[in-house]
VOTI-141099 format. One record per residue (C-alpha): residue number from 0; x, y, z. Coordinates in nm, 2 decimals, decimal comma. Example, Ala and Ser with C-alpha at 12.3 -4.5 7.8 and 13.67 -1.06 7.14 Angstrom:
% residues 2
{0; {1,23; -0,45; 0,78}}
{1; {1,37; -0,11; 0,71}}
% end
This chain:
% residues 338
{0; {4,22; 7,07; 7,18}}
{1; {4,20; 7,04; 7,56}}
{2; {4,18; 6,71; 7,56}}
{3; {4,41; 6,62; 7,31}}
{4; {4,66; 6,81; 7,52}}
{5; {4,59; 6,63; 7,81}}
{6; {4,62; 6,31; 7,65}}
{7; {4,99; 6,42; 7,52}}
{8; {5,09; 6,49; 7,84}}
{9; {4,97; 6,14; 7,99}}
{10; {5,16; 5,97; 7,75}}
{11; {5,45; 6,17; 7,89}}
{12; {5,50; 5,92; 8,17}}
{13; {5,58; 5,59; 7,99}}
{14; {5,83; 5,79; 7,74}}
{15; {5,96; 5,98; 8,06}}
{16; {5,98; 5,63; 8,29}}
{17; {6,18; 5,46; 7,97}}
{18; {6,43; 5,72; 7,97}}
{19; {6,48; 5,74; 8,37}}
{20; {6,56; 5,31; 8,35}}
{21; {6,80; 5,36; 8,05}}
{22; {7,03; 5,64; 8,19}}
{23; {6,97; 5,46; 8,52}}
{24; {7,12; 5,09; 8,41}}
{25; {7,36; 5,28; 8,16}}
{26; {7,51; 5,49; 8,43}}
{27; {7,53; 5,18; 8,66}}
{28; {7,62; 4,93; 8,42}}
{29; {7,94; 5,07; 8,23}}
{30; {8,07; 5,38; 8,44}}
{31; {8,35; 5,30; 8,66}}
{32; {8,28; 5,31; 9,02}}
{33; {8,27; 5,66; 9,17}}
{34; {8,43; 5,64; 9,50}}
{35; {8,76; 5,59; 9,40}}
{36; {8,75; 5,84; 9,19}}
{37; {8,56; 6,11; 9,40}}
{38; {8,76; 5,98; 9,75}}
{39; {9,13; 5,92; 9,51}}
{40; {9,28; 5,65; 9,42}}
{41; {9,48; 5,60; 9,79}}
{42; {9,14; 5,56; 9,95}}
{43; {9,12; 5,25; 10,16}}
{44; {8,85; 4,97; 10,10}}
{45; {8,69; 5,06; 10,42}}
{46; {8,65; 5,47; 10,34}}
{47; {8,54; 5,36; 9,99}}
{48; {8,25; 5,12; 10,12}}
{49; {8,15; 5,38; 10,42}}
{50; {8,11; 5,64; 10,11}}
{51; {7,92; 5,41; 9,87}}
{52; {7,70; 5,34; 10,22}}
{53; {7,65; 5,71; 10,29}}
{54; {7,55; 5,78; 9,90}}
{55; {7,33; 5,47; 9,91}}
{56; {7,51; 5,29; 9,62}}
{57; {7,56; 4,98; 9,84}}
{58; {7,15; 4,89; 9,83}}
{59; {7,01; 4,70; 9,53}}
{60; {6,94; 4,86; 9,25}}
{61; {6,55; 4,86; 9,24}}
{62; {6,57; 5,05; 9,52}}
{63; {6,82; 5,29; 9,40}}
{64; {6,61; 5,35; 9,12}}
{65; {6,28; 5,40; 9,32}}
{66; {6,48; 5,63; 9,56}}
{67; {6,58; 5,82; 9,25}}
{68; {6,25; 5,89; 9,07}}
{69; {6,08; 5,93; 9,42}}
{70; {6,36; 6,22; 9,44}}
{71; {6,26; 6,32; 9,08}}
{72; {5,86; 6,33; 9,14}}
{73; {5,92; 6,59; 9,39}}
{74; {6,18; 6,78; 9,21}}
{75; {6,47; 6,65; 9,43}}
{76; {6,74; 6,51; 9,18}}
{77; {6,97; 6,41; 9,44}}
{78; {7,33; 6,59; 9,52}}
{79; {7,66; 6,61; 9,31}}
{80; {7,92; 6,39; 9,48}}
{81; {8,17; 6,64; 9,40}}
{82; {8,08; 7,00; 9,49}}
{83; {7,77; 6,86; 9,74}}
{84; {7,56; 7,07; 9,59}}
{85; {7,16; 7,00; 9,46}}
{86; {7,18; 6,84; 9,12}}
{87; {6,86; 7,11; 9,03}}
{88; {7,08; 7,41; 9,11}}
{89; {7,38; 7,28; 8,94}}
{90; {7,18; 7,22; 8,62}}
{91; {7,00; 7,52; 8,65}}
{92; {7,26; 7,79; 8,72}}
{93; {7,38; 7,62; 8,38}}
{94; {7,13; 7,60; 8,17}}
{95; {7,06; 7,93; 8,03}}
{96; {7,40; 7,91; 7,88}}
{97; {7,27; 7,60; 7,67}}
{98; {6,93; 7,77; 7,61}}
{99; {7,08; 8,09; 7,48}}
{100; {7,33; 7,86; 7,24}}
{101; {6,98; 7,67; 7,14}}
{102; {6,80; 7,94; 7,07}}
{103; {7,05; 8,12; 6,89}}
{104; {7,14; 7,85; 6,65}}
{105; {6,76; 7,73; 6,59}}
{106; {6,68; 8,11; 6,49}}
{107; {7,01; 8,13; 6,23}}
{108; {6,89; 7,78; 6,13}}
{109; {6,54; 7,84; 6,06}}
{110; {6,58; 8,20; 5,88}}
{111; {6,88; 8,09; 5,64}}
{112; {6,74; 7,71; 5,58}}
{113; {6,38; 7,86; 5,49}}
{114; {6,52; 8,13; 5,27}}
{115; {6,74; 7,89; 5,09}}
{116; {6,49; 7,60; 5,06}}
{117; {6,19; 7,87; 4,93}}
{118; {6,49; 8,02; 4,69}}
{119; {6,58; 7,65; 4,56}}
{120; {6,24; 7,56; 4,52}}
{121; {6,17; 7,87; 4,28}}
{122; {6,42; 7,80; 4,09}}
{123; {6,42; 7,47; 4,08}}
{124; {6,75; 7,30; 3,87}}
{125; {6,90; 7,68; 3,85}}
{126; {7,24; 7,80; 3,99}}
{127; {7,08; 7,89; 4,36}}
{128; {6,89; 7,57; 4,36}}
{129; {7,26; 7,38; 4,30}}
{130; {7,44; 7,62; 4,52}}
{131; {7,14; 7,55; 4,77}}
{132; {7,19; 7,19; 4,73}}
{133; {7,53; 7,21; 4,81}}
{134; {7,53; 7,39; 5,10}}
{135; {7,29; 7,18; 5,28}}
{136; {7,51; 6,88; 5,18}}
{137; {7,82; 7,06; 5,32}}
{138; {7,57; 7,11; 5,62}}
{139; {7,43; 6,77; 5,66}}
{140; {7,82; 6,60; 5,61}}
{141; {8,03; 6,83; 5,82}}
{142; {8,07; 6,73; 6,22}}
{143; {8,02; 7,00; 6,44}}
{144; {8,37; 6,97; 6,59}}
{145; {8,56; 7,01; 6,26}}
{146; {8,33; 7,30; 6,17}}
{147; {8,38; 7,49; 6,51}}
{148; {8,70; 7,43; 6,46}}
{149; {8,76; 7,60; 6,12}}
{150; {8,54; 7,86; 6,22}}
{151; {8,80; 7,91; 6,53}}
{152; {9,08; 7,91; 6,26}}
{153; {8,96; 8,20; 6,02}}
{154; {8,73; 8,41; 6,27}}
{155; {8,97; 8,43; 6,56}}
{156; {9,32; 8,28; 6,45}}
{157; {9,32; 8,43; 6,08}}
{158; {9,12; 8,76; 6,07}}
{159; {9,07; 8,81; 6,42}}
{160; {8,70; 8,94; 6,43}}
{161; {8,57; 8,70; 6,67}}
{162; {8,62; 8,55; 6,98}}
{163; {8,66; 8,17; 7,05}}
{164; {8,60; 8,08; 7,34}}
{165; {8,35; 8,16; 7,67}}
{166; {8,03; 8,35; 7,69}}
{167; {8,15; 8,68; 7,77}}
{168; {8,48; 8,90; 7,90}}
{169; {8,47; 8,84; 8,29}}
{170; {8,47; 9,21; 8,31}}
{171; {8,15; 9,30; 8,13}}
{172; {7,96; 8,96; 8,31}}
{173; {7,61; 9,08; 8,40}}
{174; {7,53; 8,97; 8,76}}
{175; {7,15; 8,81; 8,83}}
{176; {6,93; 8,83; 8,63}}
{177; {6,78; 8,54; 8,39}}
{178; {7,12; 8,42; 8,32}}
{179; {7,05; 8,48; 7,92}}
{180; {7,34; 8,76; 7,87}}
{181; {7,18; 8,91; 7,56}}
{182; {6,85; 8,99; 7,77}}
{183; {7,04; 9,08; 8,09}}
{184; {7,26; 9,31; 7,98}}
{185; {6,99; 9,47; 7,72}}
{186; {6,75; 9,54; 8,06}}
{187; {7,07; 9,69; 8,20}}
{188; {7,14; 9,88; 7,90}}
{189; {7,50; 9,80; 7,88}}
{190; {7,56; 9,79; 7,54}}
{191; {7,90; 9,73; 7,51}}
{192; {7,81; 9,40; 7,72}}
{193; {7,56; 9,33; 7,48}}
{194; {7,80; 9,38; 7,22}}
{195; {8,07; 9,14; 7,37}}
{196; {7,79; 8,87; 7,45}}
{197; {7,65; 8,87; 7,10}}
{198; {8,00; 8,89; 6,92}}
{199; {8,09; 8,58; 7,19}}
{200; {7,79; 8,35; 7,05}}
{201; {7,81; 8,41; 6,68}}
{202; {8,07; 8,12; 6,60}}
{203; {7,90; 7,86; 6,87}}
{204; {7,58; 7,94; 6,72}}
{205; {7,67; 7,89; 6,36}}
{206; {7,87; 7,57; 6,43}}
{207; {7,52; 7,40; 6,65}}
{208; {7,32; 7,54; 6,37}}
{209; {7,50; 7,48; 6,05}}
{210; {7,32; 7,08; 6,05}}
{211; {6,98; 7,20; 6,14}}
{212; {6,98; 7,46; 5,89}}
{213; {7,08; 7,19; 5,60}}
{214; {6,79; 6,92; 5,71}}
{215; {6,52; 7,23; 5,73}}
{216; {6,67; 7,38; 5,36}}
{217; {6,61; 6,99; 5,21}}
{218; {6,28; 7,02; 5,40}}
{219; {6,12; 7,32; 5,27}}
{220; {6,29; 7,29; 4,92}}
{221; {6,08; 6,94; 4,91}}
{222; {5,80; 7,05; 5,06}}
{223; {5,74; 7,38; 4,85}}
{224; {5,79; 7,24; 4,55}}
{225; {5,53; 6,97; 4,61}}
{226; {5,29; 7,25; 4,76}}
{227; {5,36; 7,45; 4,46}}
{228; {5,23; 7,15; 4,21}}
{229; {4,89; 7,19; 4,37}}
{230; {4,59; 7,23; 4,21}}
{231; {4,50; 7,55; 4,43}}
{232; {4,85; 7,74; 4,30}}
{233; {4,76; 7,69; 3,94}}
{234; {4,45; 7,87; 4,03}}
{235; {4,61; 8,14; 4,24}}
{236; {4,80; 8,21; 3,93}}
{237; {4,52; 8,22; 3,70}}
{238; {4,35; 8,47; 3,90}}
{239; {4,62; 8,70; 3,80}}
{240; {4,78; 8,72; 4,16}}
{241; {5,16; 8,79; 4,14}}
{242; {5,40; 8,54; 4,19}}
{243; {5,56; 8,68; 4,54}}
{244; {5,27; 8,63; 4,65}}
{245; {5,17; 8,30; 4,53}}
{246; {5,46; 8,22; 4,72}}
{247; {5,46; 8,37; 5,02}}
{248; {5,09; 8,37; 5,06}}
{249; {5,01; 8,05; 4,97}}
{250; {5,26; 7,82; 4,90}}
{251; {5,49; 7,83; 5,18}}
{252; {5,21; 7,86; 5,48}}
{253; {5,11; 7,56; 5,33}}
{254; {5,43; 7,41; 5,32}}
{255; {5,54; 7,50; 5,71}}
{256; {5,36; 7,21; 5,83}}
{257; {5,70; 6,92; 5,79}}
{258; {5,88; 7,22; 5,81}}
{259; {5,76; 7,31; 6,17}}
{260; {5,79; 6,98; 6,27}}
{261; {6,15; 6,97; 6,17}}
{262; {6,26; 7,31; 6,34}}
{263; {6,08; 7,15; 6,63}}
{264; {6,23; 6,85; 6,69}}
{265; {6,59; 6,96; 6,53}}
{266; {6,53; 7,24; 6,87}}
{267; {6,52; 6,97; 7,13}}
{268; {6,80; 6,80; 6,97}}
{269; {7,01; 7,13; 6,98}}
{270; {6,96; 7,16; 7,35}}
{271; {7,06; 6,81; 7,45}}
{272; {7,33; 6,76; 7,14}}
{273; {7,55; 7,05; 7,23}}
{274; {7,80; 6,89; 7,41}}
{275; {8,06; 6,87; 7,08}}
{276; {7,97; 7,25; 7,05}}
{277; {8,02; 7,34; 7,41}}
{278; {8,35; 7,17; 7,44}}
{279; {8,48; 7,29; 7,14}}
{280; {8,40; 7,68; 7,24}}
{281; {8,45; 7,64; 7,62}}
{282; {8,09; 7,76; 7,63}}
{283; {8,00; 7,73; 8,01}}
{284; {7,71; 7,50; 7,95}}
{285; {7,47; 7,23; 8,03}}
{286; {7,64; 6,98; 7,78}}
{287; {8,05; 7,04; 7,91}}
{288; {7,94; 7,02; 8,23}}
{289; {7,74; 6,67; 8,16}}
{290; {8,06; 6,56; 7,98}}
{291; {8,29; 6,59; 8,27}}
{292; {8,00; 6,46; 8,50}}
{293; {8,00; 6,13; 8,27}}
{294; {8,35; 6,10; 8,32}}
{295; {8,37; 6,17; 8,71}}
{296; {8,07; 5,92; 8,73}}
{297; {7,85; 6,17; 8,90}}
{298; {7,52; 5,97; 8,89}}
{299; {7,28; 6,23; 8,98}}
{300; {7,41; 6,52; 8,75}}
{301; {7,40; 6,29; 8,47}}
{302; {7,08; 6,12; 8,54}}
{303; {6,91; 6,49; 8,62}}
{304; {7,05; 6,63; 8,34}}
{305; {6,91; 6,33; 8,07}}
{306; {6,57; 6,35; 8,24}}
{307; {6,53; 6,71; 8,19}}
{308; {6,63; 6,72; 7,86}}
{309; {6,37; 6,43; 7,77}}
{310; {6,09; 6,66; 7,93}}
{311; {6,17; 6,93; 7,74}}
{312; {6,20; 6,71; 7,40}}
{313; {5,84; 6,59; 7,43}}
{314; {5,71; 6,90; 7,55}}
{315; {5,83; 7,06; 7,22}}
{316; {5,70; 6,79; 7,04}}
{317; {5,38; 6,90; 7,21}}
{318; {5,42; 7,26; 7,11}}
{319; {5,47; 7,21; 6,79}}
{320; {5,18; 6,96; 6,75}}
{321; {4,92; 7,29; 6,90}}
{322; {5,11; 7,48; 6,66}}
{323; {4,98; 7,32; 6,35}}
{324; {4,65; 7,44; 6,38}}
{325; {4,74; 7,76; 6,37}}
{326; {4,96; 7,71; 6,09}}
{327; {4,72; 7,53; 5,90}}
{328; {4,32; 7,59; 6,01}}
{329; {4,22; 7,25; 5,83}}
{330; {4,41; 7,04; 6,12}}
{331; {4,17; 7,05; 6,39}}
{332; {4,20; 6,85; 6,72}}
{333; {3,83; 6,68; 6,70}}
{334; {3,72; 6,45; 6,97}}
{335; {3,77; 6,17; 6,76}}
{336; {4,07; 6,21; 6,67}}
{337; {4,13; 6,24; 7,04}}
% end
């Protein structure tokens, strides 16, 4: 296990080195040039060379690159050209925003798209299975945008339940702490923070999850009902043991392997594909701020922000891969396979 660990995380550096190149040339190759943008557009040629000069955009670009991940090695991502402050503290004085949206919509994902696909599988071609079906398809079809935006429309405009927009009323805003608002304000025990924070992320969450929880319904519905046309559930029934938990037991532990897989994976995409989600909800995160960093051309917050993200993706591939033999105690890491 050890070693297959270590091996996962040596392969980290090719994947990690390909992504560094392609945000580098992207970022280089087809944003607009940022000193007339950061400087305005009444800055001189002179001032606007000087500033390229002082930012180090003037030198070729291998060595803007090397400078770069010679920066990211040692955890220095460079500065914003805008508010001159550390790319790292920028991104991380965001980023628990974006975490807490993740998290949220993974969990509402996971919980409804299992229940559904388990429910559709056991009763397979009935009016759940159908209404199952359809759901996901509503899921998989809908954009994110058009679906945060309905949800806006009936939740706050219509009945007026829900909030549709920030994290959390300016007045109740924990200070410190981990930056996660649902934790902080529980460790205060400020409730009607709490309150305010959770009522706050219901809509964002839904909207980032509503996809995810369609691809992992398809996936356990698939996956359980080809688990459940094993040889070893025919048995499970024979012995006499009751069909709750034939399923529950047997059938779906055995069918969590793709479905771990997906939840993982559909994770890492949730943190760096919230940006629609973010926008929409003017939640204060890691993808609005990326957005209006792409457009401003600030290099280093965009180029920070991509790297990070790919990190985490792989290290939650990583995860997931430990995970399975736990799920499953056949899957064992043996040093062949390493």
């Amino acid at each position: 296990m050890l070693k297959y660990i270590v091996k996962r995380i040596l392969m980290l550096i090719p994947v990690l080195l390909g992504v560094s190149i392609i945000v580098f040339l992207i970022m280089r190759v087809f944003s607009p040039d940022p000193a007339p943008i950061v400087l305005g557009q009444h800055a001189t040629v002179e001032a606007a060379n000087q500033w390229r000069e002082a930012n180090g955009l003037n030198a070729p670009l291998y060595i803007q690159y090397f400078n770069f991940i010679k920066g990211a090695v040692t955890g220095d991502l460079g500065t914003s050209y805008y508010t001159k402050t550390p790319v790292t503290q920028e991104i991380f004085s965001r980023f628990p925003a974006t975490i807490e949206l993740a998290v949220a919509a993974i969990i509402i994902a996971s919980l409804f798209g299992i229940f559904i696909g388990v429910i559709s599988a056991v009763k397979k071609n009935s009016f759940f299975d159908h209404a199952g079906m359809v759901l996901a398809l509503i899921g998989v079809s809908m954009p994110i945008f058009w679906l945060g935006i309905l949800l806006i429309i009936l939740f706050a405009g219509v009945l007026h339940i829900l909030p549709s927009e920030g994290r959390i009323n300016p007045l109740l805003q924990p200070i410190g702490g981990t930056g996660l608002y649902l934790i902080d304000t529980l460790w205060l025990g400020d409730m009607e923070a709490f309150t305010d924070a959770l009522r706050h992320l219901i809509l964002p969450a839904v909207a980032l999850g509503m996809y995810s929880m369609a691809i992992i319904t398809r996936m356990t519905r698939s996956s359980m009902l080809e688990t459940m046309s094993q040889d070893f559930i025919r048995t499970a029934r024979a012995k006499g043991i009751t069909e709750r938990k034939v399923v529950t037991h047997h059938a779906l532990r055995n069918a969590m392997i793709p479905v771990t897989t997906v939840i993982g994976l559909q994770f890492g995409s949730l943190l760096g594909g919230a940006v629609l989600t973010e926008t929409v909800f003017s939640w204060p995160g890691i993808g609005s701020y990326t957005v209006q960093c792409i457009l401003k051309s600030d290099f280093p917050v965009v180029q920070g922000v991509v790297l990070l993200i790919a990190v985490i993706f792989v290290l939650i591939n990583l995860v997931v891969d430990v995970i399975y033999a736990f799920i499953d105690p056949r899957i064992k890491f043996s040093r062949k396979e390493v």
